[in-house]
C-alpha positions in Angstrom: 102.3 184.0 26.0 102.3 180.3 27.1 100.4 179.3 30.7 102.7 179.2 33.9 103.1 175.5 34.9 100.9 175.7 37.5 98.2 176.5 35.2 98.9 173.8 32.8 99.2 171.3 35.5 95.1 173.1 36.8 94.2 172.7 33.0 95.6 169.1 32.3 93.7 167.9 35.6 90.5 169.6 33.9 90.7 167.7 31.1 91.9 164.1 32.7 89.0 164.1 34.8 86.4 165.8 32.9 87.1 165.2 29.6 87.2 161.7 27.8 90.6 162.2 25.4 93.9 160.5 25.9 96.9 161.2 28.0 98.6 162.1 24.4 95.8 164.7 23.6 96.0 166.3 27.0 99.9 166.4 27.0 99.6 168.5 23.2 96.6 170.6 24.4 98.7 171.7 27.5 101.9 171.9 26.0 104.4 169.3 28.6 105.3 165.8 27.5 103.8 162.7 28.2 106.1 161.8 30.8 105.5 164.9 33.0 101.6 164.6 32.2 102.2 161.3 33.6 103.7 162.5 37.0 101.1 164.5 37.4 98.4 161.8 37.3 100.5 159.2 39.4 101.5 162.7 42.4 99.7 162.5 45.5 98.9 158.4 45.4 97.1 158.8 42.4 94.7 161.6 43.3 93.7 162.8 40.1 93.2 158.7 39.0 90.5 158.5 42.1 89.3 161.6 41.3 88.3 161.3 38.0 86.8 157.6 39.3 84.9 159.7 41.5 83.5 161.8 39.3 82.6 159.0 36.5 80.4 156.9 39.5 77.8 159.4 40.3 75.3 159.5 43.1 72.3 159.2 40.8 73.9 156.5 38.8 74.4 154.4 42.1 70.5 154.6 43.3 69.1 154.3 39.9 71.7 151.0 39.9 70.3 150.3 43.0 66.6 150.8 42.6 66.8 148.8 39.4 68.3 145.6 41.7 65.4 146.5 44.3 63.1 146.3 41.4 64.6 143.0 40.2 64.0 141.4 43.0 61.1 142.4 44.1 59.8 141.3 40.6 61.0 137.5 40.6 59.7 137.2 44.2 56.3 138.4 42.8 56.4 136.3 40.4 57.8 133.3 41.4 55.4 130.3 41.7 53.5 129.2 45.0 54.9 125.4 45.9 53.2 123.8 48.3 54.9 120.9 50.4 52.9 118.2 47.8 53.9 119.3 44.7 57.4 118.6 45.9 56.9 114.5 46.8 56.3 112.4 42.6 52.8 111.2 42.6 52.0 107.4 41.8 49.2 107.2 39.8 47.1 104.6 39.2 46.0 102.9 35.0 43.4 105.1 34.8 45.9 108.4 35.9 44.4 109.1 39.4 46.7 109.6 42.4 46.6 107.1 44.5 46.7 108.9 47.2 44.7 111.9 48.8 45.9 115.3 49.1 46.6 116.2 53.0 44.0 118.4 54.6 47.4 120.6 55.5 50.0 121.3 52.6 52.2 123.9 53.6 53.6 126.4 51.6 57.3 125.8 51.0 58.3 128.5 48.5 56.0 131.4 47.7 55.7 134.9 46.7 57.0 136.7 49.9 60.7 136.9 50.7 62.7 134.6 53.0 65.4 135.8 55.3 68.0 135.8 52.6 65.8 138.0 50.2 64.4 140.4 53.2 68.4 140.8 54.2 69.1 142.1 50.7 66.5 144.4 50.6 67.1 146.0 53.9 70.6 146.3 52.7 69.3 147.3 49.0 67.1 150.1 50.7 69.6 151.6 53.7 72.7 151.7 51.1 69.3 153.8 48.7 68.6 156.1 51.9 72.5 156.7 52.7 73.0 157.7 49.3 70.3 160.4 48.9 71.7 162.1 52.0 74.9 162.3 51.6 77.1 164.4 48.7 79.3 162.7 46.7 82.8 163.9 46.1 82.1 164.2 42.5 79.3 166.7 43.3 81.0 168.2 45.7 83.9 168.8 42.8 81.2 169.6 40.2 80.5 172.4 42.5 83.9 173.7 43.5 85.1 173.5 40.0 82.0 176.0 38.8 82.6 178.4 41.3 86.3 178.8 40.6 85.5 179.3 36.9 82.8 182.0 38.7 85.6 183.7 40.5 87.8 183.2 37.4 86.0 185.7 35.5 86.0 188.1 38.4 89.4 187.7 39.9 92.0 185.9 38.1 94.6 185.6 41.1 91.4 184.7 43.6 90.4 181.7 41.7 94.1 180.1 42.0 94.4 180.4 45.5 90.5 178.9 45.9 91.4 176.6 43.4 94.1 175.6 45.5 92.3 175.5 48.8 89.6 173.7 47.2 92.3 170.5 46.0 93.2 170.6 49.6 90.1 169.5 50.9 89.3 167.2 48.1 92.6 165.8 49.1 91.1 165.5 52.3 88.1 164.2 51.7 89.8 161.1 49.5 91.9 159.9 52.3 
């Protein structure tokens, strides 16, 4: 006995979004064409395309991304070399290779190994963007989730897990907009 269209339709958004195999693949393993796998993916302004986004750009991949550009940063500011005010004017020398000229008593520090405005901005942004992301769930997670407990219920209650299945792409649909 073949699965009800509503089921294939369930099984081919399982495998677009989880699994990495082509539209072709997913069409033969579920049994429609191409075309209707097709209008499937495109329904609902693309849901299952954003969805499947959504679940490929996890949380933990975003803050180690970001901890990584924190960590950059913070690196060629500590390393960056002190430049002070004299090193920046070209020094005359005399036959024997002496200045000419002595070196001011004051000789500020132009460039150095703390950040300027521009670099304290970035991390500030860097490290709220960091604190936003650990305390918040991602709709990917929040998918992850929903799509093991219906398989949960699914071995309990067959007819349960549709309808929560169902419920459960409401609120993702929600949650997208």
């Amino acid at each position: 006995m073949g699965l009800k269209k509503t089921e294939q339709k369930e099984y081919a958004k399982f495998l677009y979004t989880e699994k990495n195999i082509t539209q072709k693949e997913i069409a033969e393993k579920v049994g429609v064409t191409e075309k209707t796998l097709k209008t499937w993916i495109d329904a609902n302004d693309g849901e299952w395309k954003k969805l499947k986004k959504s679940l490929m750009t996890t949380k933990a991949q975003q803050i180690t991304k970001l901890y990584d550009q924190l960590a950059r940063l913070n690196e060629e500011i500590e390393n960056r070399p002190i430049v002070r005010k004299s090193m920046l004017s070209p020094i005359k020398l005399d036959k024997e290779g002496n200045p000419l000229y002595k070196a001011p008593e004051y000789d500020p520090i132009v460039l150095s190994n703390y950040a300027n405005s521009k670099e304290t901005d970035s991390i500030t942004k860097i490290t709220n963007a960091i604190h936003k992301l650990e305390g918040e769930v991602s709709i990917g997670e929040t998918v992850q989730i929903g799509m093991a407990f219906c398989e949960y219920v699914r071995d309990i209650d067959f007819e349960k897990s549709q309808m929560i299945s169902e419920f459960f792409d409401m609120f993702i649909r929600q949650q997208l907009k």
